[in-house]
matplotlib code that plots the C-alpha trace (Angstrom):
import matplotlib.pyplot as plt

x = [-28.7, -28.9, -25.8, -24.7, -25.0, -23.0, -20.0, -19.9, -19.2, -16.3, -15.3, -15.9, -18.0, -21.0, -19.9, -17.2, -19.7, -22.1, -18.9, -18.2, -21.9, -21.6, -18.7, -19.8, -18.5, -21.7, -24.8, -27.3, -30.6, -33.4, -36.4, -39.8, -38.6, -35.6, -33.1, -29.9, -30.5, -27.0, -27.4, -24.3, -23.3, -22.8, -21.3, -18.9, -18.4, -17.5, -14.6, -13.6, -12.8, -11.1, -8.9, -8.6, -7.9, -5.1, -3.7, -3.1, -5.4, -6.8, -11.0, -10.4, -8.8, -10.8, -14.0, -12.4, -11.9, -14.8, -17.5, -15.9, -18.3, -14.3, -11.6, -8.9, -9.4, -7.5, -4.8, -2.6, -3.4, -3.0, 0.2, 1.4, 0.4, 2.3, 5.8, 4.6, 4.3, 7.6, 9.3, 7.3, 8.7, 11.8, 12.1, 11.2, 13.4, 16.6, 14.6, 14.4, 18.1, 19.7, 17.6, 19.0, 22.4, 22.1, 21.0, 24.0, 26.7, 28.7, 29.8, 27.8, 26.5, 29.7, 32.0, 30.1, 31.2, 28.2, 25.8, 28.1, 28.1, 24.2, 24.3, 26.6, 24.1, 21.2, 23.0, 22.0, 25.0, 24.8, 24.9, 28.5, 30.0, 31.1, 34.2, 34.8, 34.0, 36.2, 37.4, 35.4, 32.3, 30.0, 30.9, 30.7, 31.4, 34.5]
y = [9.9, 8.0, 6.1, 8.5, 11.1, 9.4, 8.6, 12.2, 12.9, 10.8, 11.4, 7.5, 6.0, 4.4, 0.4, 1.4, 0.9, -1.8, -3.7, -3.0, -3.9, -7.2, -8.4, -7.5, -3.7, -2.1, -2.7, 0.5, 0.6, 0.4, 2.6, 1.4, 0.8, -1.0, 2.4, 2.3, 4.5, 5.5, 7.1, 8.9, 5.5, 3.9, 7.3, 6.8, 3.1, 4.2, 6.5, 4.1, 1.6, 4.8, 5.0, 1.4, 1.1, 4.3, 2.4, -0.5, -3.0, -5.6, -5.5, -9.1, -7.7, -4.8, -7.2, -9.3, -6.3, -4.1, -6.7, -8.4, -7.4, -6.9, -5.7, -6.4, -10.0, -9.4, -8.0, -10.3, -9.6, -5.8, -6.6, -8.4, -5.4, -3.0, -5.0, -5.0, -1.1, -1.4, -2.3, -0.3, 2.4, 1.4, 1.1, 4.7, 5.8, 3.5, 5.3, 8.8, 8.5, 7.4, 10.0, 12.8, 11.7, 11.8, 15.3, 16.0, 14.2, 15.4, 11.9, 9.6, 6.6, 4.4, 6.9, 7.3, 5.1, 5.5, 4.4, 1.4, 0.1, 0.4, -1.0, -3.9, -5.0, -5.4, -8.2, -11.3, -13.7, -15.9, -13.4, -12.0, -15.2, -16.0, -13.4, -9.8, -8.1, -7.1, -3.5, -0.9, -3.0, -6.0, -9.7, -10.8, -7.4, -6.4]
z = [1.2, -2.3, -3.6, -6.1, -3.1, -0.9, -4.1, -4.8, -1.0, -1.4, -5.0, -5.5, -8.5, -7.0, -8.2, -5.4, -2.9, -4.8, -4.4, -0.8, -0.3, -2.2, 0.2, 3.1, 4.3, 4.0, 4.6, 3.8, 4.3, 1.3, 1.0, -0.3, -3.9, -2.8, -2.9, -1.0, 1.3, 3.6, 6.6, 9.3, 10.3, 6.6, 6.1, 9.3, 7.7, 4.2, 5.8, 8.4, 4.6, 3.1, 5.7, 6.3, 2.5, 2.8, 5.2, 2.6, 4.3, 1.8, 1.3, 3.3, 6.0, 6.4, 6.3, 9.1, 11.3, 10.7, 10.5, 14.1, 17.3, 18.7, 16.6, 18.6, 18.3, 14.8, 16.6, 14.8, 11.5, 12.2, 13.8, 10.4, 8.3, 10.7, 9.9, 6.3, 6.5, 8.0, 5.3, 2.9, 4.9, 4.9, 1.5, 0.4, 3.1, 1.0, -2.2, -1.0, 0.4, -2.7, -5.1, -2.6, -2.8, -6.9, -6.9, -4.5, -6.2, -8.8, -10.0, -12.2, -11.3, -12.9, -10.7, -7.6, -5.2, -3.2, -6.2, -6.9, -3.4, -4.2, -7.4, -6.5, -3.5, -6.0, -8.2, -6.4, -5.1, -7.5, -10.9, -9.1, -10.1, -6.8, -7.4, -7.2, -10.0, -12.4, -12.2, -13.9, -14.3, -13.1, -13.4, -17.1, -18.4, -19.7]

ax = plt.figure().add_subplot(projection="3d")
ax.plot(x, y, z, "-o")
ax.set_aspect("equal")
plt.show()
């Protein structure tokens, strides 16, 4: 298959892969004239960087691991990004949780305790003015 074959297989524009080409990812074959020419294992390789990429790996990483004879020796790395996804996770979960509870509660933000709490943990230590705020509002407000 031709470049702009293989990018409408994907739904990608075809400097997608020139890029990927350019560092590294792929490597298709050329015809006579020079053509890319992309075969099933450049087309295995282009979904193995979607999905790599889905995964919110980095081109570099995803360099590092795919052109390694042994991906596991980037264990590490992978490891990192799992923690990083972690906390990603985590914080849609915190996201998700408080949007719920807002379409739950019949309170407004000022009045809902729940959304103060949540409100209050955001200001960092230092803009509380090392108090408690005053009632009805944050430090500094009256």
């Amino acid at each position: 298959m031709g470049i702009g074959e293989v990018a409408d297989v994907f739904g990608l524009p075809t400097h997608v892969l020139r890029h990927w080409e350019s560092v590294g990812l792929l490597v298709p074959a050329r015809d006579g004239g020079g053509q890319r020419r992309y075969g099933a294992a450049d087309m295995r390789r282009v979904a193995m960087i979607l999905m790599g990429k889905e995964a919110g790996l980095g081109l570099r990483m995803l360099s590092q691991v795919l052109t390694s004879p042994d991906p596991m020796r980037h264990a590490d790395l992978l490891r990192e990004h799992v923690e990083v996804l972690e906390r990603r996770i985590a914080q849609a979960q915190a996201a998700r949780d408080l949007i719920l509870h807002a379409l739950e509660c019949p309170l407004g933000f000022d009045e809902c305790p729940h959304a103060r709490e949540q409100i209050e943990a955001r200001i960092p230590l230092a803009g509380r003015g090392g108090g408690t705020p005053p009632e009805g509002g944050l430090p500094g407000t009256p």
